[in-house]
PyMOL Python script that loads the backbone (N, CA, C, O; Angstrom):
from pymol import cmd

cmd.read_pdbstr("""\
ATOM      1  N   UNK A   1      89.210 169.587 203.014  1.00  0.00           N
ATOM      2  CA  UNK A   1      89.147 170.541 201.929  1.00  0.00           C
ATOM      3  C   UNK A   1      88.880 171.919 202.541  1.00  0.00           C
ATOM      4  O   UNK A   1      88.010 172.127 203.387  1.00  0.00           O
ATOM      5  N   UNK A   2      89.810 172.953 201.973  1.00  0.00           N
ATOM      6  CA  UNK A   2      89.624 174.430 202.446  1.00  0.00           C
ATOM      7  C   UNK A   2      88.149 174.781 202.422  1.00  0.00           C
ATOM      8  O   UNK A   2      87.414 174.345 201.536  1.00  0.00           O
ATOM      9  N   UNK A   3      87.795 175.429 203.221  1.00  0.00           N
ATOM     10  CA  UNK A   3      86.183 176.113 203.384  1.00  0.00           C
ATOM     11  C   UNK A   3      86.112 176.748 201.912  1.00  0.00           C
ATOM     12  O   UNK A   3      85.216 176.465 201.117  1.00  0.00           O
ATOM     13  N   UNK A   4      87.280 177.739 201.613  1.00  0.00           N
ATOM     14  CA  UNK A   4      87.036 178.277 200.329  1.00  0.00           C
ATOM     15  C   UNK A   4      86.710 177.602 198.606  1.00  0.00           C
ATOM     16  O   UNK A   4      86.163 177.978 197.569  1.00  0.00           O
ATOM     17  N   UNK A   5      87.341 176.563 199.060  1.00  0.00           N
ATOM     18  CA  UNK A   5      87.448 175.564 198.108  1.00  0.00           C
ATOM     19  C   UNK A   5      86.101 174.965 198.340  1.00  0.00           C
ATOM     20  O   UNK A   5      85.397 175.084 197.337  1.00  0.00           O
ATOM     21  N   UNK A   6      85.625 174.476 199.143  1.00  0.00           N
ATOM     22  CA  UNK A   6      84.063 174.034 199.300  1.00  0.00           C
ATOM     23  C   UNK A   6      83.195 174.763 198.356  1.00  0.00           C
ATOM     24  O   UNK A   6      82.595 174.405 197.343  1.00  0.00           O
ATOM     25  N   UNK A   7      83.312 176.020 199.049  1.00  0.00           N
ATOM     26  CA  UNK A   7      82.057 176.594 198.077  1.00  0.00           C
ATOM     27  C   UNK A   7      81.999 176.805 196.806  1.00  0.00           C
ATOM     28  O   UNK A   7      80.970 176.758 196.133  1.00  0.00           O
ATOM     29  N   UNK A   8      83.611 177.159 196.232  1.00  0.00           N
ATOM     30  CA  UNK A   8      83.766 177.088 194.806  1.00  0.00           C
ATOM     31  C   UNK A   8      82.895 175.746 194.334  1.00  0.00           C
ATOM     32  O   UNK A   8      81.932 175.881 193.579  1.00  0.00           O
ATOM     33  N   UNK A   9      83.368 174.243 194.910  1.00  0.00           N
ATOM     34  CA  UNK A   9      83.053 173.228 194.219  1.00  0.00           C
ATOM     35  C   UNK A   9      81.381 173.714 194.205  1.00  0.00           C
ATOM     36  O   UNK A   9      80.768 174.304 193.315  1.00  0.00           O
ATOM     37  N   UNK A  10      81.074 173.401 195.069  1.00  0.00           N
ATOM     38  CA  UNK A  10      79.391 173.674 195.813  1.00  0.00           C
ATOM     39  C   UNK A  10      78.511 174.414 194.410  1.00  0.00           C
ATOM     40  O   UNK A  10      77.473 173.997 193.895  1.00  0.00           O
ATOM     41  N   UNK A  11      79.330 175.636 194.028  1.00  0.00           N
ATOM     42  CA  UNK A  11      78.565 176.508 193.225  1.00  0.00           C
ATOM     43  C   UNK A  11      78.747 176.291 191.509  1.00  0.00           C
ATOM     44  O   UNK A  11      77.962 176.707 190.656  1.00  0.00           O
ATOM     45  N   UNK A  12      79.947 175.559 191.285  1.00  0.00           N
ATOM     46  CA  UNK A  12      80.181 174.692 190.367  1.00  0.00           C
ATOM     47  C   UNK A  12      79.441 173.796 190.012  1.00  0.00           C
ATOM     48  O   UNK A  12      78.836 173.871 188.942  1.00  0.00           O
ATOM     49  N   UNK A  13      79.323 172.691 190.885  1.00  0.00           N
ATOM     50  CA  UNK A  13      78.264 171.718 190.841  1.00  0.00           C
ATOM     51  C   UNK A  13      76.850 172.400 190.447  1.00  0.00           C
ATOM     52  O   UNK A  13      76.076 172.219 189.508  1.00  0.00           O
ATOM     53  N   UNK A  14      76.848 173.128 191.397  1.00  0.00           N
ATOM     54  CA  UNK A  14      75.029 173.641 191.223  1.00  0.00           C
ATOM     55  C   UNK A  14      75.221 174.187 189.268  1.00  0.00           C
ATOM     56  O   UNK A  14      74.418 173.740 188.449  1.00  0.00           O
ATOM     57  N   UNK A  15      75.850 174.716 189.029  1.00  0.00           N
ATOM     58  CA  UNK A  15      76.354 175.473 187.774  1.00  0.00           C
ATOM     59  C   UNK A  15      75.721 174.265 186.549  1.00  0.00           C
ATOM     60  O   UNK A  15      74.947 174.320 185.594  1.00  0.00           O
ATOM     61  N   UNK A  16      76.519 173.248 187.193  1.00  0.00           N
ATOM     62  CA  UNK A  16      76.670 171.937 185.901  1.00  0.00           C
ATOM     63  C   UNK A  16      75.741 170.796 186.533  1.00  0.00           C
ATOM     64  O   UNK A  16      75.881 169.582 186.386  1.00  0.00           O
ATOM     65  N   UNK A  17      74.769 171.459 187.263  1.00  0.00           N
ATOM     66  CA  UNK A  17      73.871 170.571 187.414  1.00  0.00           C
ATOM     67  C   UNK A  17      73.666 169.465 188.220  1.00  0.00           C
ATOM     68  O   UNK A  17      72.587 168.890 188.369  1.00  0.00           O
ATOM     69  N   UNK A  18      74.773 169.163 188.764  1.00  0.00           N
ATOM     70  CA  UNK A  18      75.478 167.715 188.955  1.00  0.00           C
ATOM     71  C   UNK A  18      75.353 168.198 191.051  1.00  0.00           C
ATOM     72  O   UNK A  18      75.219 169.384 191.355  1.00  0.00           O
ATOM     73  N   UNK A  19      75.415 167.289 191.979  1.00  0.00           N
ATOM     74  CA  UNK A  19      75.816 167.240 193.605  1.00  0.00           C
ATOM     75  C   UNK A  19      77.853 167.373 193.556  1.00  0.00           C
ATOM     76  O   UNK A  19      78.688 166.740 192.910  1.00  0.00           O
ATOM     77  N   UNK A  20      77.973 168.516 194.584  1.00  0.00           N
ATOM     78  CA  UNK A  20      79.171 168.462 194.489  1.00  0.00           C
ATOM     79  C   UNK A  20      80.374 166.908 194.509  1.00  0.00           C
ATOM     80  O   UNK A  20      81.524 166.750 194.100  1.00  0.00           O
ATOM     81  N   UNK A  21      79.335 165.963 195.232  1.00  0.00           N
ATOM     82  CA  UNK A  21      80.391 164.650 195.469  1.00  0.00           C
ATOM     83  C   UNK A  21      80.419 164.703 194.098  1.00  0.00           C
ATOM     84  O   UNK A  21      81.387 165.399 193.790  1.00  0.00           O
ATOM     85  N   UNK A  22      79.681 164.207 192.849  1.00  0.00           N
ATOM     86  CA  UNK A  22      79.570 164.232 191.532  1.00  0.00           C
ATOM     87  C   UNK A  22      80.876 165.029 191.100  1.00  0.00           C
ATOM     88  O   UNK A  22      81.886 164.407 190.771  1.00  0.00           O
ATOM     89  N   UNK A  23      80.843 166.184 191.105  1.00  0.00           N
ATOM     90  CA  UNK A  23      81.568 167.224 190.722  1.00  0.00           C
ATOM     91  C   UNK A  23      82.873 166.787 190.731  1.00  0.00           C
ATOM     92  O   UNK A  23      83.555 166.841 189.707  1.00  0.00           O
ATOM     93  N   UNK A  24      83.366 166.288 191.946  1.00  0.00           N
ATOM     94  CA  UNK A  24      84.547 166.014 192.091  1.00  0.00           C
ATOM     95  C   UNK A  24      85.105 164.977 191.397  1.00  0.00           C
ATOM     96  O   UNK A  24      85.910 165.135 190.479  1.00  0.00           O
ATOM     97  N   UNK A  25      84.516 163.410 191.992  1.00  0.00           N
ATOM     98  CA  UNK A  25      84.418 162.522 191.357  1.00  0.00           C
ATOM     99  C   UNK A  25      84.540 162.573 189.602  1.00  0.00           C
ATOM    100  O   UNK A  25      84.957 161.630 188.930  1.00  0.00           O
ATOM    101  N   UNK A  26      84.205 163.528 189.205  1.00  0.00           N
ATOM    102  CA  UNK A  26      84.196 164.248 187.977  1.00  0.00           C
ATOM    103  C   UNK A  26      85.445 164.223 187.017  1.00  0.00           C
ATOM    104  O   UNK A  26      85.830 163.645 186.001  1.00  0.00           O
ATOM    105  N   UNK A  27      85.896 165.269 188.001  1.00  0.00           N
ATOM    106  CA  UNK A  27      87.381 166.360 188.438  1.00  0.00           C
ATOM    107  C   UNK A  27      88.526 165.081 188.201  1.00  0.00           C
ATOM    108  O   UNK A  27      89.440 164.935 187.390  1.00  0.00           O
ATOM    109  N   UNK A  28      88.071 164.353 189.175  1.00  0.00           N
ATOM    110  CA  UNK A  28      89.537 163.076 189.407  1.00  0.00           C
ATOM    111  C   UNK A  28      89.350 162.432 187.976  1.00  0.00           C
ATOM    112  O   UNK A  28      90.186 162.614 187.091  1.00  0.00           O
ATOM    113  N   UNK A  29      88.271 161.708 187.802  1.00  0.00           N
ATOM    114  CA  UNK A  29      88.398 161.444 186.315  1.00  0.00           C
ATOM    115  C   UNK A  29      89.089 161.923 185.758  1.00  0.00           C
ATOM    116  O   UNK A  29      90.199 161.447 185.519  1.00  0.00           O
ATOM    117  N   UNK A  30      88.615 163.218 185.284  1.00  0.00           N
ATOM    118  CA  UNK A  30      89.021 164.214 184.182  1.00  0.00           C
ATOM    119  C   UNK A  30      90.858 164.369 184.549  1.00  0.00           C
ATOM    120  O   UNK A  30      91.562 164.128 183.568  1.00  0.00           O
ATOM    121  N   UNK A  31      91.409 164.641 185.501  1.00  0.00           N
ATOM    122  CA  UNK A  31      92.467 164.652 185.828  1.00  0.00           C
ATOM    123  C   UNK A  31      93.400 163.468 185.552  1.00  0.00           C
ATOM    124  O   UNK A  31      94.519 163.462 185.040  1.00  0.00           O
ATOM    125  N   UNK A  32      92.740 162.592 185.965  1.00  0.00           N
ATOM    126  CA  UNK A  32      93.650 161.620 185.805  1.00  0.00           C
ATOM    127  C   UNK A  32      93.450 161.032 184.242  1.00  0.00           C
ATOM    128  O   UNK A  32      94.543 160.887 183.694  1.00  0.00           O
ATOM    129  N   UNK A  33      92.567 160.745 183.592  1.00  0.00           N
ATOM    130  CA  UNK A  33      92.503 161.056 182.142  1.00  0.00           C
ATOM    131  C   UNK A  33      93.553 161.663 181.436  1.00  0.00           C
ATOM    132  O   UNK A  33      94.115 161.094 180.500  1.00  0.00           O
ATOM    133  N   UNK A  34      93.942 163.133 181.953  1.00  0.00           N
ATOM    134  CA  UNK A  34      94.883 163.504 181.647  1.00  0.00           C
ATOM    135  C   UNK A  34      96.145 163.545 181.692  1.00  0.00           C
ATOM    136  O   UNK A  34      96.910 164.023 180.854  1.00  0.00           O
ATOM    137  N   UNK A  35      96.445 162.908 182.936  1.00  0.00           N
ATOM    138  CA  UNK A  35      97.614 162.170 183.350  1.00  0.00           C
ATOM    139  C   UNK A  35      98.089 160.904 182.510  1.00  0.00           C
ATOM    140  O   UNK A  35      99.244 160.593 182.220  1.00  0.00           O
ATOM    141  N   UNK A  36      96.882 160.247 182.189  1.00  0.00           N
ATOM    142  CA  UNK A  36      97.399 158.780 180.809  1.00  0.00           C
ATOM    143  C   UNK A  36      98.133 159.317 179.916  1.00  0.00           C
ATOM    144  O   UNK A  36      99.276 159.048 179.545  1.00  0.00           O
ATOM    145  N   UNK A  37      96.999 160.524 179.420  1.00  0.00           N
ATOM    146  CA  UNK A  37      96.972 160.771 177.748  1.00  0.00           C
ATOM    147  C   UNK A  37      98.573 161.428 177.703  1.00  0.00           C
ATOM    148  O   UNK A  37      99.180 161.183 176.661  1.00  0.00           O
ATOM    149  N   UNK A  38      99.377 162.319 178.843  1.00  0.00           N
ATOM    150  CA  UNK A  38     100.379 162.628 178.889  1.00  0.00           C
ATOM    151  C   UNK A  38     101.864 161.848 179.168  1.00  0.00           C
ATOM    152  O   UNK A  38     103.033 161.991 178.807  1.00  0.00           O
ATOM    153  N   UNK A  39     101.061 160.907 180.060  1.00  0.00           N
ATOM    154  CA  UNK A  39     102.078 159.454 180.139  1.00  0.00           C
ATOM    155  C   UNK A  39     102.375 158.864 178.793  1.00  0.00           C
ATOM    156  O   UNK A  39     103.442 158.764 178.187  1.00  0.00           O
ATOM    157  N   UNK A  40     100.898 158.421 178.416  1.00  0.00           N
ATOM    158  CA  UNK A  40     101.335 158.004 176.912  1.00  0.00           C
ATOM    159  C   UNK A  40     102.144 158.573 176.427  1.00  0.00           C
ATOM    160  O   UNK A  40     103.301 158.158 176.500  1.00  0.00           O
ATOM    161  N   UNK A  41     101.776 159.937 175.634  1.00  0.00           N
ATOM    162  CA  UNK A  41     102.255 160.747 174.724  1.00  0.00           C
ATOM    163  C   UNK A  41     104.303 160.965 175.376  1.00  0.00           C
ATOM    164  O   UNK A  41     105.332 161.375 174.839  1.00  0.00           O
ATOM    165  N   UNK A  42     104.072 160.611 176.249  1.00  0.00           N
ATOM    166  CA  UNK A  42     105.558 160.609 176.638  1.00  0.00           C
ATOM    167  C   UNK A  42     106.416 159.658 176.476  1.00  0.00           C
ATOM    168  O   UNK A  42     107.633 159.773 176.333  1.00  0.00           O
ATOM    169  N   UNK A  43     105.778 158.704 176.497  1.00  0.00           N
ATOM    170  CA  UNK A  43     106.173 157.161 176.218  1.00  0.00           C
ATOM    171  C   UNK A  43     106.388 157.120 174.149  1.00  0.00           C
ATOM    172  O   UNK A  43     107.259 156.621 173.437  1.00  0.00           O
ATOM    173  N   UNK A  44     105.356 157.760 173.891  1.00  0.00           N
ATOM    174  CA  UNK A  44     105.183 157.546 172.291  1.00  0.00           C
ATOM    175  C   UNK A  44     106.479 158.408 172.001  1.00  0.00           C
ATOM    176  O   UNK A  44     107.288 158.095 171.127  1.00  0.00           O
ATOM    177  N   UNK A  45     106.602 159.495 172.793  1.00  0.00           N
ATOM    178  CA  UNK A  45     107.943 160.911 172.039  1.00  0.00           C
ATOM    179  C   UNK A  45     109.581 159.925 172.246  1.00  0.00           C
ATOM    180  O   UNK A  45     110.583 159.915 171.531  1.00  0.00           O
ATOM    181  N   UNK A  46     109.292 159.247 173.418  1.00  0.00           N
ATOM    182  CA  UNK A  46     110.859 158.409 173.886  1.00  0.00           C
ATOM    183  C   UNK A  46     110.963 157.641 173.063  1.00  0.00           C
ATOM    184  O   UNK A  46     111.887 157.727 172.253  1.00  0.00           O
ATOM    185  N   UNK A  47     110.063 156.667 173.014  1.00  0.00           N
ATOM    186  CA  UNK A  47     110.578 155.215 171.717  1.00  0.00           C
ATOM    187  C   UNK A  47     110.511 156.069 170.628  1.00  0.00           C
ATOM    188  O   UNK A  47     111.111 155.436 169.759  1.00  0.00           O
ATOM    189  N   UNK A  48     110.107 157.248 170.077  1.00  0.00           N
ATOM    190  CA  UNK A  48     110.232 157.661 168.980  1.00  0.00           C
ATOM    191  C   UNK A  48     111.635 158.426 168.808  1.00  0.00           C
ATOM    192  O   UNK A  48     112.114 158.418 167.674  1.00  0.00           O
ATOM    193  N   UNK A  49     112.332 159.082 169.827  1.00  0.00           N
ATOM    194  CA  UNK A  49     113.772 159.649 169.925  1.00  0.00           C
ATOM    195  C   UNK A  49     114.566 158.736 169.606  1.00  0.00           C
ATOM    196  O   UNK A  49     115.403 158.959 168.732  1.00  0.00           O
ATOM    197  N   UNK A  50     114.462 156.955 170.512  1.00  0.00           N
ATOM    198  CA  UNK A  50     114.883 156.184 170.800  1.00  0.00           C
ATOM    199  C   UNK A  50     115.600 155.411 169.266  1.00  0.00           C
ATOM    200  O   UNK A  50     116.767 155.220 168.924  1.00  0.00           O
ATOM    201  N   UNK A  51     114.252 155.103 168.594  1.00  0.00           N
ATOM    202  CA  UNK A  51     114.503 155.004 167.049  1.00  0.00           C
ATOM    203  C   UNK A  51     115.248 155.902 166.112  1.00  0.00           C
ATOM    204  O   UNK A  51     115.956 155.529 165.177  1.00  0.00           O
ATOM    205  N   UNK A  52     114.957 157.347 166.544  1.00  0.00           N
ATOM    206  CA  UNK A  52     116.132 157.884 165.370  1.00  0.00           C
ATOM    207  C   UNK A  52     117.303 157.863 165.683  1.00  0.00           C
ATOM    208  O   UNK A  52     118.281 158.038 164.956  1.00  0.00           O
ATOM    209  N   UNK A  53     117.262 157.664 166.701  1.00  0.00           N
ATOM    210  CA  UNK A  53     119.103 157.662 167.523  1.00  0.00           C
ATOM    211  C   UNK A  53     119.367 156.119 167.113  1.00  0.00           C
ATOM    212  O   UNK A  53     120.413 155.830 166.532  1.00  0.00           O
ATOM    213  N   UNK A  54     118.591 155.327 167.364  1.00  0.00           N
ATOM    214  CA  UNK A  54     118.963 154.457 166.452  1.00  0.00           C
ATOM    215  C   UNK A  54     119.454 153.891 165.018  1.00  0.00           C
ATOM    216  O   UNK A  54     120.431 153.219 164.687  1.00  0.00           O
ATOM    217  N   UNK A  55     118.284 154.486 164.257  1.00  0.00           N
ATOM    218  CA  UNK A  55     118.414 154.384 162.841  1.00  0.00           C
ATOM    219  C   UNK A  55     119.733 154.989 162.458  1.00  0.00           C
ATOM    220  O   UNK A  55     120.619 154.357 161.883  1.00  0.00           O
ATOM    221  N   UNK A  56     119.838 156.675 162.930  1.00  0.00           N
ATOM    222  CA  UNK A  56     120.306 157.508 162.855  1.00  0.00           C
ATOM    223  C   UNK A  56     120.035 158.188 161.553  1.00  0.00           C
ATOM    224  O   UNK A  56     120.940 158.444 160.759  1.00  0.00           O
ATOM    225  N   UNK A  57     118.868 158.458 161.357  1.00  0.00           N
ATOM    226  CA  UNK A  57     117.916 159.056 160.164  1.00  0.00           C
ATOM    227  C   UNK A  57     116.665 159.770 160.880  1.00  0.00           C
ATOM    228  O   UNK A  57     115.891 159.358 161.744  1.00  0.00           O
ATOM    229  N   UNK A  58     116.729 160.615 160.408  1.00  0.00           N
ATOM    230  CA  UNK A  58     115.620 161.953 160.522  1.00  0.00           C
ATOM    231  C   UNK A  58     114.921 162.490 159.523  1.00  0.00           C
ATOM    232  O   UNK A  58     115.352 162.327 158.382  1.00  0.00           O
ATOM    233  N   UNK A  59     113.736 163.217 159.727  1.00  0.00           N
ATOM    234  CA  UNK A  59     113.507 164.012 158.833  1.00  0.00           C
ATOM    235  C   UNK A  59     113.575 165.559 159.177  1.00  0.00           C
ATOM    236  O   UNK A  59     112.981 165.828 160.221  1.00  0.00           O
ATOM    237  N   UNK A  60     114.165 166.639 158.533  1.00  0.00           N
ATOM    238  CA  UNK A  60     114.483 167.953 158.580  1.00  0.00           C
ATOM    239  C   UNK A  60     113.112 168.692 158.970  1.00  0.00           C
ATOM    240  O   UNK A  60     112.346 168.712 158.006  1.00  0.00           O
ATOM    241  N   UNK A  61     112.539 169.372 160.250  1.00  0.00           N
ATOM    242  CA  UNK A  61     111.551 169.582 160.536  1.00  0.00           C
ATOM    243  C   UNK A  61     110.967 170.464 159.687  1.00  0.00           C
ATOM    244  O   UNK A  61     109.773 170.433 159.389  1.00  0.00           O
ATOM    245  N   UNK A  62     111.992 171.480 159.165  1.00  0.00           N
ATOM    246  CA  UNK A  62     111.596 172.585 157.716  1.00  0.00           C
ATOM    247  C   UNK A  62     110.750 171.000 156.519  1.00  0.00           C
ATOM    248  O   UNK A  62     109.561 170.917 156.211  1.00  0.00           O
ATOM    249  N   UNK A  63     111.172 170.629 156.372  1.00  0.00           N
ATOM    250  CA  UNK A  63     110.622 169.632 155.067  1.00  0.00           C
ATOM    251  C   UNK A  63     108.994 169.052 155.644  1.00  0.00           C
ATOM    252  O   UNK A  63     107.956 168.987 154.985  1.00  0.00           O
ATOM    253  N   UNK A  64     109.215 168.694 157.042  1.00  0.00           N
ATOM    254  CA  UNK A  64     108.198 167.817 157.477  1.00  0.00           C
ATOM    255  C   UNK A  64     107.018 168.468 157.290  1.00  0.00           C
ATOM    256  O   UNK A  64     106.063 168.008 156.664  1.00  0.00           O
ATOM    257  N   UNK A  65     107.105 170.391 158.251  1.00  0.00           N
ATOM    258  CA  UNK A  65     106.218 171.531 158.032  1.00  0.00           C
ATOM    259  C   UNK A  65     105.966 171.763 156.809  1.00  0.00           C
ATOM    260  O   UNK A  65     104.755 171.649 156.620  1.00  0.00           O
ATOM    261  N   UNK A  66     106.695 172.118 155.601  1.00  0.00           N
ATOM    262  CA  UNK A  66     106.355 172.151 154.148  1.00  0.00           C
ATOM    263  C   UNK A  66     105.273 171.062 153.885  1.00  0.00           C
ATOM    264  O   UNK A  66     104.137 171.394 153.546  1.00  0.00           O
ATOM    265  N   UNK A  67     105.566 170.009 154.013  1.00  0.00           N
ATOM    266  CA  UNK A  67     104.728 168.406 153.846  1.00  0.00           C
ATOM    267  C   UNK A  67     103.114 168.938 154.624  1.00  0.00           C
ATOM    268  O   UNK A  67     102.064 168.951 153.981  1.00  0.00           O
ATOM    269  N   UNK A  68     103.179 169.208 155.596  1.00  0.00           N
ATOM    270  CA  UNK A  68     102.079 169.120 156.243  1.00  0.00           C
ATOM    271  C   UNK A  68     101.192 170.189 155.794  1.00  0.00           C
ATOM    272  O   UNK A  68      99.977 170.136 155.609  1.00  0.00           O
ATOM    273  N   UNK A  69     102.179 171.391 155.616  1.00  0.00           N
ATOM    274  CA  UNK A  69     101.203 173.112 155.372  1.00  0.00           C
ATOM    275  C   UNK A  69     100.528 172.368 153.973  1.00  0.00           C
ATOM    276  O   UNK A  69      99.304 172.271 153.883  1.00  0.00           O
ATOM    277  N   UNK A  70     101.405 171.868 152.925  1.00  0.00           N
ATOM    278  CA  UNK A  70     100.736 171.427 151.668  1.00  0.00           C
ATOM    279  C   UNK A  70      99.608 170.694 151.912  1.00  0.00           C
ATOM    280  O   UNK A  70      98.618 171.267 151.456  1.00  0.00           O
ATOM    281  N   UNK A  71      99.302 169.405 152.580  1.00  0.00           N
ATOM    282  CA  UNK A  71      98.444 168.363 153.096  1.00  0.00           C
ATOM    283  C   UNK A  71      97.630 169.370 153.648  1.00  0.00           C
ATOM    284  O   UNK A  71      96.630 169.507 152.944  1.00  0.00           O
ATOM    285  N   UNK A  72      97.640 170.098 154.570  1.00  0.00           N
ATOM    286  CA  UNK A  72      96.377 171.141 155.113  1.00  0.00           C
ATOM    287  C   UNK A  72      95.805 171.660 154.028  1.00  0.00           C
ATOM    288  O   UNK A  72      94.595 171.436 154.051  1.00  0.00           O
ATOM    289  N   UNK A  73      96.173 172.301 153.013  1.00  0.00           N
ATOM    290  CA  UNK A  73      96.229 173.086 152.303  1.00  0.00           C
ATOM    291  C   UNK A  73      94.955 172.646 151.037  1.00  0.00           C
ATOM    292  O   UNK A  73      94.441 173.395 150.205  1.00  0.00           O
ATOM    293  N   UNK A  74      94.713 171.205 151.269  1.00  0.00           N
ATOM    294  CA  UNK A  74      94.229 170.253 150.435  1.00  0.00           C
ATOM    295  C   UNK A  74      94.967 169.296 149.049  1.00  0.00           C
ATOM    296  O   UNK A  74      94.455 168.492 148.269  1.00  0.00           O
ATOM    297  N   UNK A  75      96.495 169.857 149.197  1.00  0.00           N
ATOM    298  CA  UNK A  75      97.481 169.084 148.120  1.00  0.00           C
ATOM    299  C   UNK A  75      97.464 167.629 148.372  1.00  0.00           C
ATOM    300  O   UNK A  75      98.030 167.124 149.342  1.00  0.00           O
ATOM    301  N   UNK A  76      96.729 166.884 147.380  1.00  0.00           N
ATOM    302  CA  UNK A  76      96.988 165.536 147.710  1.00  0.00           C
ATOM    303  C   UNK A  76      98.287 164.554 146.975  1.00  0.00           C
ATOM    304  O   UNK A  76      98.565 163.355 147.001  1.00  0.00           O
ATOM    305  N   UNK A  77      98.835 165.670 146.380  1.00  0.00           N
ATOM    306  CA  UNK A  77      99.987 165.313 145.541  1.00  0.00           C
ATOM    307  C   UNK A  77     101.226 165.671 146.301  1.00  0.00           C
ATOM    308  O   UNK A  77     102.311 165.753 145.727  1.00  0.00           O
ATOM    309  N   UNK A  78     101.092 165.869 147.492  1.00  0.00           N
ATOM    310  CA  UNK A  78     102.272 166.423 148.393  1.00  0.00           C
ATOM    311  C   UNK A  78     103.282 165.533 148.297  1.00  0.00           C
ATOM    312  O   UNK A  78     102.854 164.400 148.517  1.00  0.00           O
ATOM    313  N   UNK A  79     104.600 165.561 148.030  1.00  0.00           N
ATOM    314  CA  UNK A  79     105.745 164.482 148.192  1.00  0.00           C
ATOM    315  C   UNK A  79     106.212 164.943 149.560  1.00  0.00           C
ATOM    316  O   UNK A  79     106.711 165.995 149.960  1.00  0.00           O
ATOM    317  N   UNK A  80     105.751 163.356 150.364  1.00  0.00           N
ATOM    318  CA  UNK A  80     106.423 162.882 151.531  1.00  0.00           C
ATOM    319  C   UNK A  80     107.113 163.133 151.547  1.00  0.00           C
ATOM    320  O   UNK A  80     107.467 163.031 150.372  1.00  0.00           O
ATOM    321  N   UNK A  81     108.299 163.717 152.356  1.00  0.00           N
ATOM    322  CA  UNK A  81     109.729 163.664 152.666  1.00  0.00           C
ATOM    323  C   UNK A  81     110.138 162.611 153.453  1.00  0.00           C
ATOM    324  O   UNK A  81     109.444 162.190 154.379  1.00  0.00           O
ATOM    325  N   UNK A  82     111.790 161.907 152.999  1.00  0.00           N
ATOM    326  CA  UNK A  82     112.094 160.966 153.450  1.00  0.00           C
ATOM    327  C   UNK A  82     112.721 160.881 154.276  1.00  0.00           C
ATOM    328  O   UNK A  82     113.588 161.668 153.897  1.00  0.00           O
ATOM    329  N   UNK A  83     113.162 160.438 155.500  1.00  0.00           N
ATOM    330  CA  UNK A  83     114.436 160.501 156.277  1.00  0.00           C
ATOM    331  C   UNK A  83     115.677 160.521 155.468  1.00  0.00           C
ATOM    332  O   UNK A  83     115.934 160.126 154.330  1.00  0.00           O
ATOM    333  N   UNK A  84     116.574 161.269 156.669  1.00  0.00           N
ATOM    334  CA  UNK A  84     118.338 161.334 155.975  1.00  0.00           C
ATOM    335  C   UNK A  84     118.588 161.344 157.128  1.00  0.00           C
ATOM    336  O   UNK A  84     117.915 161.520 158.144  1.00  0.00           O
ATOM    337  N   UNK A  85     120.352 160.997 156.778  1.00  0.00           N
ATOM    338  CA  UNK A  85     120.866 160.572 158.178  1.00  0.00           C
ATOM    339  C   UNK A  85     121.419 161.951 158.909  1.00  0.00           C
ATOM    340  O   UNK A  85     121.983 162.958 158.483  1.00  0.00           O
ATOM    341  N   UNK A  86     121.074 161.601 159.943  1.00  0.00           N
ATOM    342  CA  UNK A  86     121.013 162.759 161.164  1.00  0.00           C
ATOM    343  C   UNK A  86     122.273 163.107 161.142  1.00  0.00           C
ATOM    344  O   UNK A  86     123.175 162.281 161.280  1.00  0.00           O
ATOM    345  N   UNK A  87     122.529 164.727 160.917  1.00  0.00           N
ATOM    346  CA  UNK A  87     123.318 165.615 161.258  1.00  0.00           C
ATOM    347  C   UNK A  87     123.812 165.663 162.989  1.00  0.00           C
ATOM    348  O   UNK A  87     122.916 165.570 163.827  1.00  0.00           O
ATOM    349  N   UNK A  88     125.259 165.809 163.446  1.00  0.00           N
ATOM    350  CA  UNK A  88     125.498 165.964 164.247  1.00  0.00           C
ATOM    351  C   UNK A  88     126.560 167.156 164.727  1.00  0.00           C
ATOM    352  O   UNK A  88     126.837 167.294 165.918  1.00  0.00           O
TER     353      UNK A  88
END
""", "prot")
cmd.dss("prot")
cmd.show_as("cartoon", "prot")
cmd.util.cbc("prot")
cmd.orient("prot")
């Protein structure tokens, strides 16, 4: 590890309390944590492409945003929008 990089960790650690081995050990967690949650989420977006190309039904992202701004909004009477078949 770069000298410069040492002391960053070094003064970090001291920062959060923690011994730099800690710190790191930390770091990789946290990193690789994030590496799942993005694997997943990549895996969840493909079988989800995978299916409308299948079905060949979508929903119009203008309708979906309307749906949702209402639902934020506190509308509990919001009408779902349904899939239609995908424009090409």
């Amino acid at each position: 590890m770069p000298d410069d990089l040492k002391t960053r960790v070094a003064a970090a650690a001291a920062h959060a309390g923690v011994t730099p081995h800690n710190f790191i050990l930390a770091a990789i967690a946290e990193k690789t944590a994030q590496e799942e949650r993005y694997g997943d989420f990549n895996a969840v977006a493909e079988q989800r492409y995978a299916n409308m190309i299948a079905s060949g039904q979508t929903i119009p992202w203008a309708e979906m945003r309307s749906y949702l701004e209402q639902r934020l909004a506190g509308k509990t009477d919001a009408v779902k929008p349904t899939a239609k078949k995908l424009r090409r």
